[in-house]
PDB file of N, CA, C and O in Angstrom:
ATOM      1  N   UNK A   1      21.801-189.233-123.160  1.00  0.00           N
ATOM      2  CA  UNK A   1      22.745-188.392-123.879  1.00  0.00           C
ATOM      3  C   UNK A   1      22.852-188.828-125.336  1.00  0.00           C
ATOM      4  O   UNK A   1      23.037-188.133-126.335  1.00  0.00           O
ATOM      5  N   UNK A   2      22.700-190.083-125.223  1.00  0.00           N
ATOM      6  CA  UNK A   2      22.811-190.631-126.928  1.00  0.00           C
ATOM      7  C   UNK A   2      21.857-189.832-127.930  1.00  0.00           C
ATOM      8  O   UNK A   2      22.136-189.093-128.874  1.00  0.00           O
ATOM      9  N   UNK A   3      20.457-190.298-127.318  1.00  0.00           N
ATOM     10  CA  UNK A   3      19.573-189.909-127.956  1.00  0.00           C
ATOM     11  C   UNK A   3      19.375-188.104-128.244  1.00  0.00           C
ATOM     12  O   UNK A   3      18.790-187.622-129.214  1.00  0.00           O
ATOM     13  N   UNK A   4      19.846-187.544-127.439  1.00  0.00           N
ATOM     14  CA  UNK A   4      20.249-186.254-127.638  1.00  0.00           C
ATOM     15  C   UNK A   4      20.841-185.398-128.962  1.00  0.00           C
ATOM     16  O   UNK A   4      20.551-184.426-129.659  1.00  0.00           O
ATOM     17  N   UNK A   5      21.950-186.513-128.810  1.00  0.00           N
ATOM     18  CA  UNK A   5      22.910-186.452-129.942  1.00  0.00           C
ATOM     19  C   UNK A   5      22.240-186.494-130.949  1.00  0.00           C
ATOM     20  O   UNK A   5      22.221-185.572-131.766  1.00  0.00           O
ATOM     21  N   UNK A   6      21.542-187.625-131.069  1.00  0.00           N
ATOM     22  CA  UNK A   6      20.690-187.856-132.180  1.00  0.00           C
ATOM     23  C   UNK A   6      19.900-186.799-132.920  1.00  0.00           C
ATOM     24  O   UNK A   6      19.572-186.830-134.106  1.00  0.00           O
ATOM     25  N   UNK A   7      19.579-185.607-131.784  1.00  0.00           N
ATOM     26  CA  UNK A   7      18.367-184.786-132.364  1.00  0.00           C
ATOM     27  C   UNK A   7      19.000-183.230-132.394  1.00  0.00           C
ATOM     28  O   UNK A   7      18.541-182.096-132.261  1.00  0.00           O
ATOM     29  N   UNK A   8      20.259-183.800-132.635  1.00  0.00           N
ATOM     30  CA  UNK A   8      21.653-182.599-133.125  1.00  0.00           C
ATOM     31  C   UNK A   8      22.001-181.607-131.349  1.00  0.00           C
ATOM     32  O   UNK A   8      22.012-180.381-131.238  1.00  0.00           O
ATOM     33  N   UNK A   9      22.206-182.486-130.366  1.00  0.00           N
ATOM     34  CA  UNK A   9      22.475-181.529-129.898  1.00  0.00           C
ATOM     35  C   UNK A   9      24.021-181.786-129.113  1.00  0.00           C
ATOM     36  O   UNK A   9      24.478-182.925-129.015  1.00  0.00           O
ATOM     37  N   UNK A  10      24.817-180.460-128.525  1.00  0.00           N
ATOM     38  CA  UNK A  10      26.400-180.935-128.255  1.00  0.00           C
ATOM     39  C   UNK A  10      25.945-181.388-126.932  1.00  0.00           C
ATOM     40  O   UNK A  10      24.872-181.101-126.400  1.00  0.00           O
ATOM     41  N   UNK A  11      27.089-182.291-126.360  1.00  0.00           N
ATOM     42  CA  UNK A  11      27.081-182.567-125.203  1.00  0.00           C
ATOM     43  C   UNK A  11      28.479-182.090-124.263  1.00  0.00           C
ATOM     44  O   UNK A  11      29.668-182.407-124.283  1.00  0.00           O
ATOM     45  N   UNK A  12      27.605-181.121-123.413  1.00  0.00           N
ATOM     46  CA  UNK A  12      29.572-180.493-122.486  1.00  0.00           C
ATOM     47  C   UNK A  12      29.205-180.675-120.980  1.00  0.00           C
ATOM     48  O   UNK A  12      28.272-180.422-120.219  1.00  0.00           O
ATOM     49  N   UNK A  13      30.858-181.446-120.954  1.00  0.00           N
ATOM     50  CA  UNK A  13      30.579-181.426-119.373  1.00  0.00           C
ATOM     51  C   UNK A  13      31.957-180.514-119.364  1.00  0.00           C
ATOM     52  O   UNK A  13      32.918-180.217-120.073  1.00  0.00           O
ATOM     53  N   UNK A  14      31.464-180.315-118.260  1.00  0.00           N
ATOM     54  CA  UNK A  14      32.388-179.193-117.029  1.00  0.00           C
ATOM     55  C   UNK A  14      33.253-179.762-115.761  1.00  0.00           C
ATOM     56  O   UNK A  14      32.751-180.053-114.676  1.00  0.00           O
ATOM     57  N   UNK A  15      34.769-179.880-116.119  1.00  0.00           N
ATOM     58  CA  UNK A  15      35.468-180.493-115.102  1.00  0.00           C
ATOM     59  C   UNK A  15      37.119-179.838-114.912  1.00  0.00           C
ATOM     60  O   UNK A  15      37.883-179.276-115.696  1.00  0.00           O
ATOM     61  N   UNK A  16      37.182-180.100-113.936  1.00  0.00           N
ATOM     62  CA  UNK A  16      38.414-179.189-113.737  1.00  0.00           C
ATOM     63  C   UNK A  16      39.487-179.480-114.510  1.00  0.00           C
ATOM     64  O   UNK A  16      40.189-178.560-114.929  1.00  0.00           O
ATOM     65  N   UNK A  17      39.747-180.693-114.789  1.00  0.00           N
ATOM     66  CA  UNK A  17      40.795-180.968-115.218  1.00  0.00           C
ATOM     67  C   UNK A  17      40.930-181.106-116.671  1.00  0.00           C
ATOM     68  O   UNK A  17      41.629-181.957-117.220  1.00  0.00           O
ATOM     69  N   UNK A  18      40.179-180.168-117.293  1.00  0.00           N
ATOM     70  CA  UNK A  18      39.751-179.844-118.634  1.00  0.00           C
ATOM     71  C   UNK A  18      40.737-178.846-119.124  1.00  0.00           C
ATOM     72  O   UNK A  18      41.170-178.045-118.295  1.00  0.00           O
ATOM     73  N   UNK A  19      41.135-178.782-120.294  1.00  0.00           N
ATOM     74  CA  UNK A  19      41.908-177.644-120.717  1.00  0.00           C
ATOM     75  C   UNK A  19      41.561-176.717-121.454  1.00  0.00           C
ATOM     76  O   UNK A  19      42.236-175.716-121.694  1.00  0.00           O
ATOM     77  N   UNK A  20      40.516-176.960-121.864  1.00  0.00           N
ATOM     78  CA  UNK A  20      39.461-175.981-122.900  1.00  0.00           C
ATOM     79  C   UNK A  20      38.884-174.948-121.722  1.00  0.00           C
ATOM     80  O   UNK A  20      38.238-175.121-120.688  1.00  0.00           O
ATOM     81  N   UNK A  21      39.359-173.964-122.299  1.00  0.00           N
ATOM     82  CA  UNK A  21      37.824-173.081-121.617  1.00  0.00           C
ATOM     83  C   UNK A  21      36.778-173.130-122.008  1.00  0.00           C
ATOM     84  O   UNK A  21      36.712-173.376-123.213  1.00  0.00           O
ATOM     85  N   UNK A  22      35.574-172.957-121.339  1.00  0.00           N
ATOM     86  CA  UNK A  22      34.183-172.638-121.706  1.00  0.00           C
ATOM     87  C   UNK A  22      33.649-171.369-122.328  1.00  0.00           C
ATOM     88  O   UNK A  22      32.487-171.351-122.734  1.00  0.00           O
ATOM     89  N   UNK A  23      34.485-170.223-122.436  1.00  0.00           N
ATOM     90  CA  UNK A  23      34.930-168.847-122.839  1.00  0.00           C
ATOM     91  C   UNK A  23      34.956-168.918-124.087  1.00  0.00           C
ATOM     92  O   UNK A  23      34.132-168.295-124.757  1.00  0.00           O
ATOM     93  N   UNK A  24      35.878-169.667-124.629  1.00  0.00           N
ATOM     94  CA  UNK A  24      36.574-170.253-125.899  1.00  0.00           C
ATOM     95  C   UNK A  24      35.688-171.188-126.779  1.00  0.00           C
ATOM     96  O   UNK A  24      36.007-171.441-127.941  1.00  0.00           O
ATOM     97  N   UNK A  25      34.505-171.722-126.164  1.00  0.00           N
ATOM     98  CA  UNK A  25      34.030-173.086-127.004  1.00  0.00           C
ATOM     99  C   UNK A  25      32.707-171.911-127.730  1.00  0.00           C
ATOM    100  O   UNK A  25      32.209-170.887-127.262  1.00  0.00           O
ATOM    101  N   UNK A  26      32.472-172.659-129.077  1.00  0.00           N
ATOM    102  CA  UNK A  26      31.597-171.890-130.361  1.00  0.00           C
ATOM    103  C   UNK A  26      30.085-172.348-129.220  1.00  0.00           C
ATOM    104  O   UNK A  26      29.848-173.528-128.964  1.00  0.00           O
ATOM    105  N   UNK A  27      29.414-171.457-128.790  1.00  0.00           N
ATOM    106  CA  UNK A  27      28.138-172.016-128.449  1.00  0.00           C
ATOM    107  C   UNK A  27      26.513-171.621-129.220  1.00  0.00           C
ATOM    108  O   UNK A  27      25.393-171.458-128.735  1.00  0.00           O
ATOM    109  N   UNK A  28      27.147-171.563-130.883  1.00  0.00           N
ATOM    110  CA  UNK A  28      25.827-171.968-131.595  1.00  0.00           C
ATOM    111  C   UNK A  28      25.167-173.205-131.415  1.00  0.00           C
ATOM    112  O   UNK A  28      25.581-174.280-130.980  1.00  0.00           O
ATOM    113  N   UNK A  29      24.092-172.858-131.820  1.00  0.00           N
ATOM    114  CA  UNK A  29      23.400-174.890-131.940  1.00  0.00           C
ATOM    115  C   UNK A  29      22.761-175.239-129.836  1.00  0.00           C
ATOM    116  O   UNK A  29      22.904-174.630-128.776  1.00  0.00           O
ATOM    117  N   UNK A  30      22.258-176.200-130.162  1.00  0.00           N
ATOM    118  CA  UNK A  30      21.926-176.883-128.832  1.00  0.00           C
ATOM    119  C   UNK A  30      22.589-177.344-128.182  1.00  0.00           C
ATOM    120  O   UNK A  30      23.002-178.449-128.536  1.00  0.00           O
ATOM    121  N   UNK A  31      22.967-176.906-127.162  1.00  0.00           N
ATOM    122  CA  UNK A  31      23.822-177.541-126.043  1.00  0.00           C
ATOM    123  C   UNK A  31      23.267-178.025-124.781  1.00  0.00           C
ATOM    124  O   UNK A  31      22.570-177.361-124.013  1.00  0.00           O
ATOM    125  N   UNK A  32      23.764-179.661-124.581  1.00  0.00           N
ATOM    126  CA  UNK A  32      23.131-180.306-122.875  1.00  0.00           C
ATOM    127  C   UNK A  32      24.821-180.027-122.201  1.00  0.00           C
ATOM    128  O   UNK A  32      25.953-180.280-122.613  1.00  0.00           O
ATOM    129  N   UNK A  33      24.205-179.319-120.859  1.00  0.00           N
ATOM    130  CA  UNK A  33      25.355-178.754-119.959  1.00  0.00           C
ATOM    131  C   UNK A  33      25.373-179.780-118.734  1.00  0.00           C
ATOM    132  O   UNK A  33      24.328-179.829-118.085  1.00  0.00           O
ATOM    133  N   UNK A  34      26.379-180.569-118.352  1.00  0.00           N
ATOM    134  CA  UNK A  34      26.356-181.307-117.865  1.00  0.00           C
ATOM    135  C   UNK A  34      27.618-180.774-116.601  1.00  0.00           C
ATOM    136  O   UNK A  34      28.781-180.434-116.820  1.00  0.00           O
ATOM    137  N   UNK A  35      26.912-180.854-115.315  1.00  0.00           N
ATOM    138  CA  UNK A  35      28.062-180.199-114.246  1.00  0.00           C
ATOM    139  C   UNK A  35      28.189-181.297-113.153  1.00  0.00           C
ATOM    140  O   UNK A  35      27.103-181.691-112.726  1.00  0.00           O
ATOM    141  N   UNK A  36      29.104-181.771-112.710  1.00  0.00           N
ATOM    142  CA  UNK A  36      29.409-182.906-111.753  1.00  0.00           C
ATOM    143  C   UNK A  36      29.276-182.520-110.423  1.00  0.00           C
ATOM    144  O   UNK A  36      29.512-181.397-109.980  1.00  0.00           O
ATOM    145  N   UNK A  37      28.866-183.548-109.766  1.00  0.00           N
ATOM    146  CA  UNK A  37      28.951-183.449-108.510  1.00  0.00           C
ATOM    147  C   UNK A  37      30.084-182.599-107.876  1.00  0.00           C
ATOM    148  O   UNK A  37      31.093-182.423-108.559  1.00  0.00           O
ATOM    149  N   UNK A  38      30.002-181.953-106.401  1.00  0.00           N
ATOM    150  CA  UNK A  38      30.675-181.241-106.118  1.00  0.00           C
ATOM    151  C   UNK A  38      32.063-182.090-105.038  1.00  0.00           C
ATOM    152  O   UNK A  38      31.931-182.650-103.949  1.00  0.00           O
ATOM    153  N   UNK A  39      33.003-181.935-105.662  1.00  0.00           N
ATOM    154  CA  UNK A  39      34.251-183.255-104.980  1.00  0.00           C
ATOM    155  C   UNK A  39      34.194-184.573-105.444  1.00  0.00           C
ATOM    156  O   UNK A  39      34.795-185.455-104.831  1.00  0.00           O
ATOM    157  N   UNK A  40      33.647-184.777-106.293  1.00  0.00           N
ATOM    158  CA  UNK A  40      33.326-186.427-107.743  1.00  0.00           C
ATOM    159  C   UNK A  40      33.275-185.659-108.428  1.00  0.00           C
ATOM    160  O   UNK A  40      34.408-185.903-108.842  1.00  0.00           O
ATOM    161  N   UNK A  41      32.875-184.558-109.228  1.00  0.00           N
ATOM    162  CA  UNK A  41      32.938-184.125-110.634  1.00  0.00           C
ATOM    163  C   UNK A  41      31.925-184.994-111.213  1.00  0.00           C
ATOM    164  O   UNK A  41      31.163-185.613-110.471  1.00  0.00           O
ATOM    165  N   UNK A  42      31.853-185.093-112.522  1.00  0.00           N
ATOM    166  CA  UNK A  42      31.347-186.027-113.386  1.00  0.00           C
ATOM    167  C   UNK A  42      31.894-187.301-113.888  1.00  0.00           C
ATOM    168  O   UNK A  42      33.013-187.373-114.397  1.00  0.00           O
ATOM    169  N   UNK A  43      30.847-188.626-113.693  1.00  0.00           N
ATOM    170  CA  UNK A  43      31.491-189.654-113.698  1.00  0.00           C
ATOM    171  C   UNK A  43      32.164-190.200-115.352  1.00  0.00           C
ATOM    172  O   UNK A  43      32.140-189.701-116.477  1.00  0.00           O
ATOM    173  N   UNK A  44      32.702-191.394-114.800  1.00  0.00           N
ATOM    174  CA  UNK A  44      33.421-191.733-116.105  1.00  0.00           C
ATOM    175  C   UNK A  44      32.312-192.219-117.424  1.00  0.00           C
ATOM    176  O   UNK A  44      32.413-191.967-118.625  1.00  0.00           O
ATOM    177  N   UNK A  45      31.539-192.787-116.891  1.00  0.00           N
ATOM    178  CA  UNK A  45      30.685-193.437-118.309  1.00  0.00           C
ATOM    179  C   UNK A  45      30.210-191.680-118.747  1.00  0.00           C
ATOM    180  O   UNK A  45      30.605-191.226-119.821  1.00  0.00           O
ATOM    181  N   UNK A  46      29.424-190.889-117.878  1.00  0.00           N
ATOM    182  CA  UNK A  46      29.134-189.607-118.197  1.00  0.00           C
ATOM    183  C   UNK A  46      30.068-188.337-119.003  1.00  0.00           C
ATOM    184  O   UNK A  46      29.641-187.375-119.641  1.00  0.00           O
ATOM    185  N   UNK A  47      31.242-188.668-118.758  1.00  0.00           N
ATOM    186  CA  UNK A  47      32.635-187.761-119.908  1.00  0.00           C
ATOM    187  C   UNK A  47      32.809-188.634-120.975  1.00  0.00           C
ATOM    188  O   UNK A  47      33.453-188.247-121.950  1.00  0.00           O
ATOM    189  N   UNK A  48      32.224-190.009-120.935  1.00  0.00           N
ATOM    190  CA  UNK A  48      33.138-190.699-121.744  1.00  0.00           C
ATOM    191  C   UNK A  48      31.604-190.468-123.259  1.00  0.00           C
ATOM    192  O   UNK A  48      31.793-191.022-124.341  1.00  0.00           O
ATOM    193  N   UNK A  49      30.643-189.856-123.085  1.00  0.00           N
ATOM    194  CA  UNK A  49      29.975-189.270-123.295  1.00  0.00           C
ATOM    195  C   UNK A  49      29.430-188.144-124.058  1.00  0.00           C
ATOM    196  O   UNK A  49      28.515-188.026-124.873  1.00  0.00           O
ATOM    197  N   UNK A  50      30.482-187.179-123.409  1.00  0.00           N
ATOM    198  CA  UNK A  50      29.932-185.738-123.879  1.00  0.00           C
ATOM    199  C   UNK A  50      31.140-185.521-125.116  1.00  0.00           C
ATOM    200  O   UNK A  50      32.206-186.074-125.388  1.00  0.00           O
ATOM    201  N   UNK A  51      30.532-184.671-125.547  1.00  0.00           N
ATOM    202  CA  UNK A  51      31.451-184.244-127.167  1.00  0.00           C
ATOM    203  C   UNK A  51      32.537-183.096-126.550  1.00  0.00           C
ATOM    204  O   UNK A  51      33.714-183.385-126.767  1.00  0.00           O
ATOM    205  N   UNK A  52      32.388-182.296-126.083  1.00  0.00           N
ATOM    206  CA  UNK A  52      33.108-181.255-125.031  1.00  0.00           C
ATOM    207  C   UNK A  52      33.705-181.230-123.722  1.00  0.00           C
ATOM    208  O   UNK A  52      33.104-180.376-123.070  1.00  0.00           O
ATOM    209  N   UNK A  53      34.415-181.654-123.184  1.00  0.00           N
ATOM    210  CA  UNK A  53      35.001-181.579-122.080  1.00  0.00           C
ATOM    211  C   UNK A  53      35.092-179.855-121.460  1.00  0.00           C
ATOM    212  O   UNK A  53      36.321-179.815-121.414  1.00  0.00           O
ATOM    213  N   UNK A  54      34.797-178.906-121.128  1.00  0.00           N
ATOM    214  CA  UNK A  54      35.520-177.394-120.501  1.00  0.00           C
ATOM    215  C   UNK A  54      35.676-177.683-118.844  1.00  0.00           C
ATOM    216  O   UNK A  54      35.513-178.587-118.024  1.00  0.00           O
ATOM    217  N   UNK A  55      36.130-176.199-118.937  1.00  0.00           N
ATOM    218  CA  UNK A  55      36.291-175.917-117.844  1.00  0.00           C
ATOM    219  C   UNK A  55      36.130-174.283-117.349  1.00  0.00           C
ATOM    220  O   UNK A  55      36.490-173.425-118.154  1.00  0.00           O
ATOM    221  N   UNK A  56      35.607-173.877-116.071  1.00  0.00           N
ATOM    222  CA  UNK A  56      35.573-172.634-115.778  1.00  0.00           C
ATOM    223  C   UNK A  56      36.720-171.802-115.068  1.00  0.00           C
ATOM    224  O   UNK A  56      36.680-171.761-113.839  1.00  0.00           O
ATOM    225  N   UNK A  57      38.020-170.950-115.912  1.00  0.00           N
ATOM    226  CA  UNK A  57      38.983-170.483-115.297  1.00  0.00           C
ATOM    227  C   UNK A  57      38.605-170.183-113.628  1.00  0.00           C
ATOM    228  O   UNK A  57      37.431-169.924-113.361  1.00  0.00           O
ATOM    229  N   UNK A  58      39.362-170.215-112.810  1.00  0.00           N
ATOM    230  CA  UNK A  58      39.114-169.754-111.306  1.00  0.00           C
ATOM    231  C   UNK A  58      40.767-169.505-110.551  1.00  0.00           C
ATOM    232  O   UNK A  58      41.777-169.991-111.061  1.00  0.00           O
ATOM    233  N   UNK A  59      40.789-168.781-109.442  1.00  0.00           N
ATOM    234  CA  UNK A  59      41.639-168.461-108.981  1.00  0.00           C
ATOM    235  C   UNK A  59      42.453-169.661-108.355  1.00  0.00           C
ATOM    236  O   UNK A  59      42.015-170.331-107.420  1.00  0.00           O
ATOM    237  N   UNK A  60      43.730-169.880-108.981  1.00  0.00           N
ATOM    238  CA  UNK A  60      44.208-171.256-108.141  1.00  0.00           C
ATOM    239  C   UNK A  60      43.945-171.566-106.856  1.00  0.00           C
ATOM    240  O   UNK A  60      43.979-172.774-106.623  1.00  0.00           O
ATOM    241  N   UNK A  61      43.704-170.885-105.985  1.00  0.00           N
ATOM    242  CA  UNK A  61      43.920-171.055-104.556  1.00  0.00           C
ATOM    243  C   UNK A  61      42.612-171.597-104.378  1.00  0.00           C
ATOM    244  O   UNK A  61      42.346-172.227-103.355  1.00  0.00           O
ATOM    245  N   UNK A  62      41.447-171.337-105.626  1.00  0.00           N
ATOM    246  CA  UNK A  62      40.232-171.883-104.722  1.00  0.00           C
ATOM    247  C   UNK A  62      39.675-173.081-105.796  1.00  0.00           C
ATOM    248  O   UNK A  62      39.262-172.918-106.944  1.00  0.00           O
ATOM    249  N   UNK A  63      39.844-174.679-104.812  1.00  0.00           N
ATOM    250  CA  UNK A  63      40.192-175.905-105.196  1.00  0.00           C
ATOM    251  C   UNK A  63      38.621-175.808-106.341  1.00  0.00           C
ATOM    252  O   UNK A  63      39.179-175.779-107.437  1.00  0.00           O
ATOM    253  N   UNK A  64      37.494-175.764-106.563  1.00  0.00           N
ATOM    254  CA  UNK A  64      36.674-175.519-107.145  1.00  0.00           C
ATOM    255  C   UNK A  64      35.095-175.073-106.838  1.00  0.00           C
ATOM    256  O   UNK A  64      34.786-174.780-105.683  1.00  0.00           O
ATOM    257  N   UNK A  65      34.236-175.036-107.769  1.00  0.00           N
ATOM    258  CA  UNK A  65      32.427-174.147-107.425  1.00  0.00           C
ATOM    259  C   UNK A  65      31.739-174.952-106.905  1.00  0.00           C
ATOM    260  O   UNK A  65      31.865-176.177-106.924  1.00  0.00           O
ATOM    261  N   UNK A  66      30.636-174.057-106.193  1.00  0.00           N
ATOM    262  CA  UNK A  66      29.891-175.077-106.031  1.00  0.00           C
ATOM    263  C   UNK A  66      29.010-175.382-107.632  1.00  0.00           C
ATOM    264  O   UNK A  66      29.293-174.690-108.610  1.00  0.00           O
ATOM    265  N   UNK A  67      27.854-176.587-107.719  1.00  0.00           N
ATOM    266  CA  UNK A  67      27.049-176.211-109.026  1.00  0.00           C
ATOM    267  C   UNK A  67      26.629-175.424-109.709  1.00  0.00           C
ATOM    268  O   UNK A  67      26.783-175.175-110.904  1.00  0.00           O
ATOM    269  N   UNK A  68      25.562-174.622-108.235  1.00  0.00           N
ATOM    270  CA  UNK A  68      25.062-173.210-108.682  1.00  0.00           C
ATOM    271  C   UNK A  68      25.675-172.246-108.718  1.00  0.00           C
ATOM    272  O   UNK A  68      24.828-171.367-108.562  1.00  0.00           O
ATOM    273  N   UNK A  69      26.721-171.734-108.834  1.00  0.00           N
ATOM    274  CA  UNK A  69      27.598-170.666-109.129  1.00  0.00           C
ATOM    275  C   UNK A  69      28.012-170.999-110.521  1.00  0.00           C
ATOM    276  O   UNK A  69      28.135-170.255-111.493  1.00  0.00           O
ATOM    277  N   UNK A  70      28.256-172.678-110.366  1.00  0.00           N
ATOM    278  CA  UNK A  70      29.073-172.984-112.082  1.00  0.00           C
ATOM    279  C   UNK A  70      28.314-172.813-113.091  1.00  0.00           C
ATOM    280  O   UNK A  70      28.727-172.346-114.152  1.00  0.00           O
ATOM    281  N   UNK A  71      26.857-173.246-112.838  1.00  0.00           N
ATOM    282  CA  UNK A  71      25.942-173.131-113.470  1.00  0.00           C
ATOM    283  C   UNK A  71      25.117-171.693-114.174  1.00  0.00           C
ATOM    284  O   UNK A  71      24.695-171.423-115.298  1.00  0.00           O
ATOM    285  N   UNK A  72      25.153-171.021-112.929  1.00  0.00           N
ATOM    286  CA  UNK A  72      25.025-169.421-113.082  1.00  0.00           C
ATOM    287  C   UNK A  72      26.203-169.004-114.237  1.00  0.00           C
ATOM    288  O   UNK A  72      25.791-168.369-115.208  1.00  0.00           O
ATOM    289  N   UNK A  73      27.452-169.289-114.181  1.00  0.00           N
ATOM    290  CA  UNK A  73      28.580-168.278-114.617  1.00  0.00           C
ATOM    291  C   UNK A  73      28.087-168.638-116.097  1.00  0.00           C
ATOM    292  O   UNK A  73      27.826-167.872-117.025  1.00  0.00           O
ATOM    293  N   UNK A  74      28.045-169.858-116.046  1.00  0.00           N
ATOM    294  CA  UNK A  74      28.379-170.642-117.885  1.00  0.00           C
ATOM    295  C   UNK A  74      27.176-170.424-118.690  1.00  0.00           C
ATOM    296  O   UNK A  74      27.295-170.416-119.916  1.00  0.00           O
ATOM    297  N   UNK A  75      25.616-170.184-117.952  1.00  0.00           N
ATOM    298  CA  UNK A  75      24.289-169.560-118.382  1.00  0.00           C
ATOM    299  C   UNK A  75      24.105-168.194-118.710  1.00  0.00           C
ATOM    300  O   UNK A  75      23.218-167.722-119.420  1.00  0.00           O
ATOM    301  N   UNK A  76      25.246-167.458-117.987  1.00  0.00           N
ATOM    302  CA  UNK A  76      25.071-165.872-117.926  1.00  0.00           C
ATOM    303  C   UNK A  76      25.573-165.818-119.175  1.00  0.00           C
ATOM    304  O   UNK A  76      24.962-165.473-120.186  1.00  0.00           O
ATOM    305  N   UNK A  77      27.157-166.307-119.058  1.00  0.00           N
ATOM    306  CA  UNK A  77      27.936-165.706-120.447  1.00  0.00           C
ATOM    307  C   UNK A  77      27.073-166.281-121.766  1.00  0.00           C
ATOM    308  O   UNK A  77      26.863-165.544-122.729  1.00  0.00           O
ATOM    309  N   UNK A  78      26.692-167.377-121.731  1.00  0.00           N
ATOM    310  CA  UNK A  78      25.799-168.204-123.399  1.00  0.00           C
ATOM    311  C   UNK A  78      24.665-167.186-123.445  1.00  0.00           C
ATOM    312  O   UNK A  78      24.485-166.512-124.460  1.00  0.00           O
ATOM    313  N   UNK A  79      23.784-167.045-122.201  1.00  0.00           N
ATOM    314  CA  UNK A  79      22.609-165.442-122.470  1.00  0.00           C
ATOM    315  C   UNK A  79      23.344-164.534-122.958  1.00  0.00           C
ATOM    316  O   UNK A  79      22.775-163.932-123.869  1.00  0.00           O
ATOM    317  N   UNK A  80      24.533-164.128-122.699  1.00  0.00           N
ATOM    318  CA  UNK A  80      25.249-162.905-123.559  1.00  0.00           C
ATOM    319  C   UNK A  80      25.871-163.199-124.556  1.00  0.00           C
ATOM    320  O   UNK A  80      26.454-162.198-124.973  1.00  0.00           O
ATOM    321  N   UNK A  81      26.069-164.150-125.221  1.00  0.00           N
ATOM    322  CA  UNK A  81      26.656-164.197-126.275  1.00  0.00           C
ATOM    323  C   UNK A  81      25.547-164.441-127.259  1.00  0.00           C
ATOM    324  O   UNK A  81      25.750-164.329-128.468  1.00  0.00           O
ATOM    325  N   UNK A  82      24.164-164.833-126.669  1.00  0.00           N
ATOM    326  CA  UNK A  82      22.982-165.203-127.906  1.00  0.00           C
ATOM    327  C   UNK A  82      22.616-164.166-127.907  1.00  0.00           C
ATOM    328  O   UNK A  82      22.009-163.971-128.960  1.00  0.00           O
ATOM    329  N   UNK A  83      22.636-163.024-127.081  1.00  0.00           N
ATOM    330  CA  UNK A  83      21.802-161.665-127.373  1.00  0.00           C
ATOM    331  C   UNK A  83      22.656-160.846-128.723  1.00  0.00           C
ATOM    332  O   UNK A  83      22.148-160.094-129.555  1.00  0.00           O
ATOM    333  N   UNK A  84      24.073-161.268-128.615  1.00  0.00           N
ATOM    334  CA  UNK A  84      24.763-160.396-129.356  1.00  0.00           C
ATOM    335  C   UNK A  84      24.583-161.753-130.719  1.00  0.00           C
ATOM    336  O   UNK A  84      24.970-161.395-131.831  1.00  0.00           O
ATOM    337  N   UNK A  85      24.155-162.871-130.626  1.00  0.00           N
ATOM    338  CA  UNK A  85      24.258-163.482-132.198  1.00  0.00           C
ATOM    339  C   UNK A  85      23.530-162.594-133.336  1.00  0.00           C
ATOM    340  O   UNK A  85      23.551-162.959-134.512  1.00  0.00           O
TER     341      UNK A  85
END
């Protein structure tokens, strides 16, 4: 992830207990998408890490995604927002 940084790119992880939406965050530029295990989330050295913390709004009642759904939602909307850049 360091070295990443290095070669200009953001680093976001995705965790529930995030207060940012992922809706809301500017996604010009290079972004590494980082999604946690499913019931561990993403570990501590790994947030302590990323430049972005989000999160994906969801219906309270349902405790959270699996990867590939989280992964799908947060790829679909960045494909639609680069088509319209």
């Amino acid at each position: 992830l360091k070295l990443l940084k290095t070669k200009n790119f953001w680093i976001c992880g995705f965790d529930k207990s995030s207060n940012k939406d992922f809706t809301k965050h500017n996604w010009e530029g290079n972004h590494v998408l980082l999604f946690g295990s499913e019931g561990y989330g993403l570990k501590y050295q790994t947030t302590k890490n990323t430049d972005y913390l989000l999160k994906i709004n969801i219906n309270q009642q349902i405790e959270s995604l699996n990867i590939s759904n989280s992964a799908a939602i947060v790829i679909h909307h960045i494909n639609h927002l680069r088509k319209n850049y």
